[in-house]
C-alpha positions in Angstrom: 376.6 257.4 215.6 376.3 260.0 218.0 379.6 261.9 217.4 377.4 262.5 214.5 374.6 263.5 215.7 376.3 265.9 218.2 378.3 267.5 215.6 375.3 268.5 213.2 373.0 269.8 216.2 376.3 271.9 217.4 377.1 273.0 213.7 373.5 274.4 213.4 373.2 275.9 216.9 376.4 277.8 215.9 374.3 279.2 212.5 377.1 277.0 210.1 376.5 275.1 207.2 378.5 272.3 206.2 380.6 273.6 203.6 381.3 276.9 206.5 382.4 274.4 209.1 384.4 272.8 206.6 386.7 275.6 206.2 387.1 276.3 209.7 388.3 273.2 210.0 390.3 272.6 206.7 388.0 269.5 205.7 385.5 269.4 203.0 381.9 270.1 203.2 381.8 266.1 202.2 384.1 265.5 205.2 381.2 267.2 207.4 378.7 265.3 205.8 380.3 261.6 206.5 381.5 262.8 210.0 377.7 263.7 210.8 376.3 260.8 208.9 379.0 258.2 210.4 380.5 257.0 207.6 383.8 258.9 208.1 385.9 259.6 211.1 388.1 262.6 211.6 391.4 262.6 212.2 392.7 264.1 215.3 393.7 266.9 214.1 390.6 268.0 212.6 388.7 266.5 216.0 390.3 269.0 218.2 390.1 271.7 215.5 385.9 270.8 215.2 386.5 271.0 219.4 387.8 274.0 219.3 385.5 275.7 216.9 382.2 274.0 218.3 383.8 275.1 221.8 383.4 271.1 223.4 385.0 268.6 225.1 385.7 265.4 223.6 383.8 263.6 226.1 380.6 266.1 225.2 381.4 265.4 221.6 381.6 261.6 221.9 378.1 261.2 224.0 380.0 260.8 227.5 378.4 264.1 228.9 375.4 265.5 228.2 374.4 269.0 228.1 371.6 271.1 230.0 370.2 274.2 230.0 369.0 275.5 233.1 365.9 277.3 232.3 363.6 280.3 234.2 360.3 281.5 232.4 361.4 280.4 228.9 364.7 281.5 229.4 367.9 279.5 229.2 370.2 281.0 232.1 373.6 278.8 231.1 374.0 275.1 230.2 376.0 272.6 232.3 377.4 269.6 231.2 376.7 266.0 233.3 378.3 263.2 232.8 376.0 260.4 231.4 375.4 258.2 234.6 374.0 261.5 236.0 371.4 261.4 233.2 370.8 258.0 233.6 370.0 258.1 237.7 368.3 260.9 236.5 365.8 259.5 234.2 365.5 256.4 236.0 364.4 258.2 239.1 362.0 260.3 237.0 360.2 256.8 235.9 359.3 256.7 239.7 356.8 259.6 239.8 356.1 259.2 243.6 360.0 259.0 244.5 360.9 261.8 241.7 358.2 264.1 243.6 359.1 263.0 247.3 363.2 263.3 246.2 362.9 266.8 244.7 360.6 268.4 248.2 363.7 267.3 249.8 366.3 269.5 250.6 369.3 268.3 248.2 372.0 268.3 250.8 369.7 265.8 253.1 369.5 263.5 249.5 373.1 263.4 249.4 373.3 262.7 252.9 371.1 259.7 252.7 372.7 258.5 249.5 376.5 258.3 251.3 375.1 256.6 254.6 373.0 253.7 252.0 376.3 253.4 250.0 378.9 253.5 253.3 
């Protein structure tokens, strides 16, 4: 389940263990456990209470956007979040290696460009 899988990778990037996250949330550690394992769902109180202490949206939480780290030399400058289609045209265009490399020498304005007249 990816709510999951989300929730332990953002509970660790935050430095928390289970039974920490727990409290911040009123929920036992065994509450975090099932909720990353997928065997429990939270209610929605304590989903906008892990939201608000994982600082989310729901739609990051729940796999609909998918966050990236813009990198320069090693170092990460700030994240974004894309929605997943954008990921997906992404990845599909990067199976393309000649159209990946010819798409990102173009200016990104002129891609857009071409995109709207092809879908018009």
């Amino acid at each position: 389940m990816l709510i999951g899988k989300r929730l332990k990778e953002l509970r660790k990037a935050k430095g928390l263990n289970q039974e920490q996250l727990g409290k911040l949330v009123n929920v036992t550690k065994v509450s975090i456990c099932c909720y990353e394992r997928g065997t429990r769902t939270p209610n929605l109180d304590t989903f906008q209470d892990l939201l608000n202490v994982l600082g989310v949206s729901a739609d990051y939480l729940m796999g609909n956007d998918t966050k990236v780290d813009v990198v320069k030399d090693d170092e990460v400058l700030y994240s974004v979040k894309l929605p997943k289609e954008a990921v997906e045209l992404y990845e599909e265009l990067a199976l393309n290696k000649e159209l990946y490399r010819k798409v990102m020498e173009t200016d990104p304005k002129r891609i857009v460009e071409l995109i709207d007249k092809i879908l018009k």
